[in-house]
N, C-alpha and C positions, 0 to 999 in steps of 0.2 A: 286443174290443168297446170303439168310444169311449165315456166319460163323459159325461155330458149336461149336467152343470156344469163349471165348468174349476176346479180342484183351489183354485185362490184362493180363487174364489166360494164352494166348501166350506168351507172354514177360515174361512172369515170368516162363512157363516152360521152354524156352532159354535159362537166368538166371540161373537155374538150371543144366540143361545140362553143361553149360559151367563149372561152380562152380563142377559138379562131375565130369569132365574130369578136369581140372586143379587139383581139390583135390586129384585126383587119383596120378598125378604124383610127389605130392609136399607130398603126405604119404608114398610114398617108405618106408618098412622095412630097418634097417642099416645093414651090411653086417653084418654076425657073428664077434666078435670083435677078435684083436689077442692078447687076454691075460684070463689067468683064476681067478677070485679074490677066495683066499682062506680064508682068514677071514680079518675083518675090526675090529676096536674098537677104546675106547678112555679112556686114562689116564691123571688122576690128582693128582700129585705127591704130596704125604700124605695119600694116600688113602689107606685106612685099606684092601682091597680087593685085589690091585698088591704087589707079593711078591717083600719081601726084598731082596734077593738073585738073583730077575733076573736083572740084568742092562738093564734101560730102554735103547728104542732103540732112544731116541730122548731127547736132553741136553734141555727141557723146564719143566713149571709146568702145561702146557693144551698141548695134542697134542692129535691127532686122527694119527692113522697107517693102514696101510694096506697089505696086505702079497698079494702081486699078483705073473704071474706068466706068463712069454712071451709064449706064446702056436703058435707064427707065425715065420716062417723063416727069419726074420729080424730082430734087434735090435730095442725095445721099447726105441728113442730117450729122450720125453718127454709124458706129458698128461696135459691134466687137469681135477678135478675130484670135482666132486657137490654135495652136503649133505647135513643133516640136521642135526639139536641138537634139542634133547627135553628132558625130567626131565624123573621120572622114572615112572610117569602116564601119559604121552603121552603126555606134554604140554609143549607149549612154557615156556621158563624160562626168567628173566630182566635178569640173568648172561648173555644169550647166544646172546643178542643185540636182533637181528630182526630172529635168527634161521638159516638161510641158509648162507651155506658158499661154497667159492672153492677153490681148491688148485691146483696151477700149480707145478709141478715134472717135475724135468731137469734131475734129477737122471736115467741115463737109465738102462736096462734092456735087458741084451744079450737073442739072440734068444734062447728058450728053459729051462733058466730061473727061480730062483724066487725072490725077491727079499722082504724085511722087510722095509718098506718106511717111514715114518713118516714127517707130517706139524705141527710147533707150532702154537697153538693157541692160546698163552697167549696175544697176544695184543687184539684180539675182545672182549673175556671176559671183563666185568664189574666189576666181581670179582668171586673169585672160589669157585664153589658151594660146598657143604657137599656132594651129592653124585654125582659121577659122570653121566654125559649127556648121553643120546641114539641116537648113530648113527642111522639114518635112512634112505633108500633113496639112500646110496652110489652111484654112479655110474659114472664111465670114460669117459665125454661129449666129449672127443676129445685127441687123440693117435697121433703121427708120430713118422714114423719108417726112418731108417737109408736108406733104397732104396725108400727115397723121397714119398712115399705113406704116405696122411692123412687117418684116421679112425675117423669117429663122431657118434654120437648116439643122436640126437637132439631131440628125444623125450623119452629118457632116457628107450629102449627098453631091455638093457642089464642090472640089478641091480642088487647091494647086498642091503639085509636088513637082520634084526635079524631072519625074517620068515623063510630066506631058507637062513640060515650060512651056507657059503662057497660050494663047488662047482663050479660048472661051469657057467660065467656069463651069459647062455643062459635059467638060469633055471627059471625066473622069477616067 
């Protein structure tokens, strides 16, 4: 008796099958995260645009900050949190090296929470730009809390960007 597929086309829907069941399980959504970001930005000290009057919240002349907010019954230990820099038309800059950065926060955050964070970034800079960079992309790739539970978002399901300032990180 002929086959009614030709032996490739078998293997290769196998192939398939196997690759959408495995992808199924390695896509998992990341549990809703336990913190709220309420605004992100970044300051370059000189800048005609941050008042004189507020005291920065970070002793540098590049820092990115973040105003988050513990929304889980446990203390926000640490994180580490992924971005991007770009100019003020949407491109990479030689300031900002290769654009993508991260920062690890040891600074924790009591349950229910908010806290004003800030990373210097005066060492990646090249040199500091005229206008300041556009955070883009924000987001918290990885949280631990103080009752030993990790949080991750490995494909950066949870973001801030300038589109949808602040709010709750599930707004994407």
């Amino acid at each position: 008796m002929k086959p009614l597929v030709h032996p490739a086309a078998a293997a290769g829907a196998t192939a398939l099958a196997i690759s959408v069941l495995i992808g199924a399980c390695e896509l998992d959504v990341a549990s809703p995260p336990p913190f709220r970001y309420i605004d992100v930005g970044i300051e370059v000290m000189g800048d005609s645009a941050a008042s004189e009057a507020e005291a920065a919240p970070c002793d540098a002349s590049v820092f990115v900050w973040a105003e988050i907010e513990n929304t889980s019954r446990s203390a926000i230990e640490e994180f580490e949190a992924l971005f991007h820099l770009y100019d003020e038309a949407g491109n990479q800059s030689p300031a900002f090296g290769r654009g993508a950065f991260s920062w690890e926060n040891t600074e924790p955050i009591p349950s229910g929470a908010r806290r004003l964070l800030c990373a210097d970034l005066t060492e990646p800079f090249y040199y500091l730009p005229d206008t300041p960079p556009v955070v883009e992309r924000f987001h918290i790739h990885t949280a631990r809390l103080d009752d030993g539970t990790d949080w991750s978002d490995p494909f950066a399901a949870y973001v801030w960007s300038p589109a949808n300032d602040g709010g709750n990180a599930n707004d994407e």
